[in-house]
N, C-alpha and C positions, 0 to 999 in steps of 0.2 A: 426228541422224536424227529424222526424226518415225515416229507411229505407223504409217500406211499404211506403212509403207517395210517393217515388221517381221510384218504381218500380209497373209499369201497371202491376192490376190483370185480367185485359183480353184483347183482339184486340179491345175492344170498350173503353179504356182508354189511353189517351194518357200524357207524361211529359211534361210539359215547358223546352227546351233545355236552359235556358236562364232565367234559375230558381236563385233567386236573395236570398241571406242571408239575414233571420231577424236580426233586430238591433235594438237599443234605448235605450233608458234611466229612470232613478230614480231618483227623486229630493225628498229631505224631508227636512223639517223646523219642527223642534220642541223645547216645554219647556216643565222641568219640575222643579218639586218643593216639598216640604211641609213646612206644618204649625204645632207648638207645642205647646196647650196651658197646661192650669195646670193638666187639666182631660183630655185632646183630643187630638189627632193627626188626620190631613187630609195632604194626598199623593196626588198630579196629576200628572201624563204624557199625554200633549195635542201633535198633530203632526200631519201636514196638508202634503200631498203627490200628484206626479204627476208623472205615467208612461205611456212613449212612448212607439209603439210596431209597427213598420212599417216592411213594405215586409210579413206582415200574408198568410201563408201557407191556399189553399183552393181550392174548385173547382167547374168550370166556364165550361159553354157548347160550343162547337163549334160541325164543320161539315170539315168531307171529301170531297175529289174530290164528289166524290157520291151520296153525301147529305145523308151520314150516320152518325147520333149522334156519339157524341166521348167528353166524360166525360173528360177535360184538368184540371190538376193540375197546377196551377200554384200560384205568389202572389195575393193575392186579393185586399188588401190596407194595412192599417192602422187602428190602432185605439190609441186612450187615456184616461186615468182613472185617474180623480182625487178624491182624496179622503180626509179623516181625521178621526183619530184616535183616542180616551180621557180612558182615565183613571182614576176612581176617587177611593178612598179611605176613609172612616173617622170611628176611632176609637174610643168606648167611654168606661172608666171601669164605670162598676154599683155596684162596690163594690172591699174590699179586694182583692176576688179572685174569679171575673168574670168581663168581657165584652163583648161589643156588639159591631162589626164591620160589614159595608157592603161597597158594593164596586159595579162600573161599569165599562166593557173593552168595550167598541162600536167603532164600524169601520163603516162608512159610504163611499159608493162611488157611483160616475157615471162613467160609464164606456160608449164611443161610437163610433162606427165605425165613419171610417174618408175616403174620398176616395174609397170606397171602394165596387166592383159587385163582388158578386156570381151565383150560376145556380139557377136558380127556372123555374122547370118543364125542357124544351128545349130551354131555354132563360138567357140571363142576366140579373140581375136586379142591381138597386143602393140600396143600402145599406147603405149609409152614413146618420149618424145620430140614426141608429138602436144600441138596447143595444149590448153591448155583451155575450155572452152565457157563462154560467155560476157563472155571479159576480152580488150576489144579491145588493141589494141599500142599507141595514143594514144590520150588525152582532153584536149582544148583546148579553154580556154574564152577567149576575146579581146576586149578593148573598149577601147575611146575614149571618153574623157566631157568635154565643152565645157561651162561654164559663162560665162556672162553676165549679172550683175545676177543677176533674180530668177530665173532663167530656165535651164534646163540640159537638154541632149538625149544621151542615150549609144548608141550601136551596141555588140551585141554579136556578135560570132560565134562559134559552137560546132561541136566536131566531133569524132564520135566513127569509131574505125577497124571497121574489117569482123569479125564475129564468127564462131562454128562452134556447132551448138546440140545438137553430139554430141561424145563424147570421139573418136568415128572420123573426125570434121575433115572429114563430108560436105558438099560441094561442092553439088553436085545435090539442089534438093529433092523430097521424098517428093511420093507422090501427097494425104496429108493433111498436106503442111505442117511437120511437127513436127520435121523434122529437114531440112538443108541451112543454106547460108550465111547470115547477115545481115548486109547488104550495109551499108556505111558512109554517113553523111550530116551533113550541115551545116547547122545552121539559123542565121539571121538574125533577132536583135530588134533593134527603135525604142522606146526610155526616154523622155520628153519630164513635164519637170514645170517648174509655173509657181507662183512665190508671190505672190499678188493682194497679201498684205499678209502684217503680222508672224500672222495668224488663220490665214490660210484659203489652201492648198496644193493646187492640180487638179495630177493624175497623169494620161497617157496613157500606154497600151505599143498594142503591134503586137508578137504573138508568129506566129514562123515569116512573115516579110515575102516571101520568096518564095513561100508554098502548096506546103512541102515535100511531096513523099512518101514514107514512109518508115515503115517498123517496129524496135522493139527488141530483141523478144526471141521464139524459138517455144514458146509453154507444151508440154510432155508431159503433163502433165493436168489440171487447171482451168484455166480453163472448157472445155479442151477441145482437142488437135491442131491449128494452127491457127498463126498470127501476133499478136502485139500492136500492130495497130497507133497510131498518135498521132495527135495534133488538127493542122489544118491552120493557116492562117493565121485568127489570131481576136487580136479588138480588148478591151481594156480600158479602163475609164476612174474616177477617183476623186477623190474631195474629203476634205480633209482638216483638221478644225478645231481649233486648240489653245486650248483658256481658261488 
């Protein structure tokens, strides 16, 4: 937790005096390996994972003497994320002095509340079973990379799956933003780099080649209710000198 989380921002918030430390754990199982034949090489890193996350930080409605709402921080449950991770690699030369390699990093997970109520409206509700916010089901990262002589260009493509920016897995976004879906997307990079000589190395990229649009994540507070969104399509370029 950080500090805002444990100090009421107005008479209509209250702590949990009784406010419990998160804890848990990390399990991972993995292999890896390669393969070498006359012309080829293939890489794998496979690795299946399991993280606990109990005593989650969040907040839960009650009522005063008075029957005045009062926003309670406290733990809300649990949750756990299992996942797995691959890695593939394979190598090929198409000649002297060029080859062709491409390659995939994908993370797959489920992530879900366990135990677990929060506030919705002036009420509690259960939550277990519901995703949790902000861990998409896939992350893929994809590329080809050509080399020739001095000369090499890579594509990459990326893609992340659809998110929820509440433990309540709201669909519909609010009228400020801060809560509803975040919609999945895929972006396309262009790698291009040239060696003039054994010195001196020019780099190009093209990041996001289509003029994606799209956002990440919805803050609940800095800088403010709202969207994160990302940079559009934009150009790099560099030089590179070794002595």
């Amino acid at each position: 937790m950080i500090f805002k989380d444990i100090i009421p921002a107005t008479v209509y918030e209250a702590v949990d005096k009784d406010l419990q430390d998160a804890y848990g754990y990390n399990m991972e199982l993995g292999l890896r390996g390669s393969s070498y034949g006359t012309s080829s090489a293939f890489r794998w890193d496979v690795s299946l994972f399991q993280l606990q996350y109990n005593n989650r930080l969040g907040s839960q409605a009650t009522y005063d003497a008075n029957n005045t709402f009062i926003l309670y921080r406290t733990n809300i449950g649990n949750s756990q994320t299992l996942g797995a991770e691959i890695f593939l690699e394979y190598s090929l030369p198409l000649g002297k002095k060029s080859s062709l390699s491409v390659f995939t990093s994908t993370a797959f997970m489920n992530s879900r509340y366990e135990d677990a109520n929060v506030r919705s409206g002036g009420e509690n509700v259960d939550v277990s079973g519901n995703k949790v916010e902000s861990v998409p089901d896939v992350i893929t990262r994809n590329g080809v990379t050509l080399r020739a002589g001095m000369a090499s260009i890579s594509l990459l493509y990326s893609y992340t799956g659809e998110t929820f920016a509440d433990p309540l897995n709201t669909v519909t976004p609010s009228a400020n933003g801060a809560v509803g879906l975040v919609p999945s997307y895929g972006l396309l990079d262009i790698n291009m780099s040239f060696r003039v000589s054994d010195v001196i190395k020019i780099r190009f990229n093209i990041n996001n080649v289509t003029n994606e649009q799209y956002f990440t994540k919805r803050p609940s507070f800095y800088p403010g209710p709202g969207v994160w969104p990302s940079d559009g399509r934009s150009f790099s370029g560099s030089i590179g000198f070794r002595i």
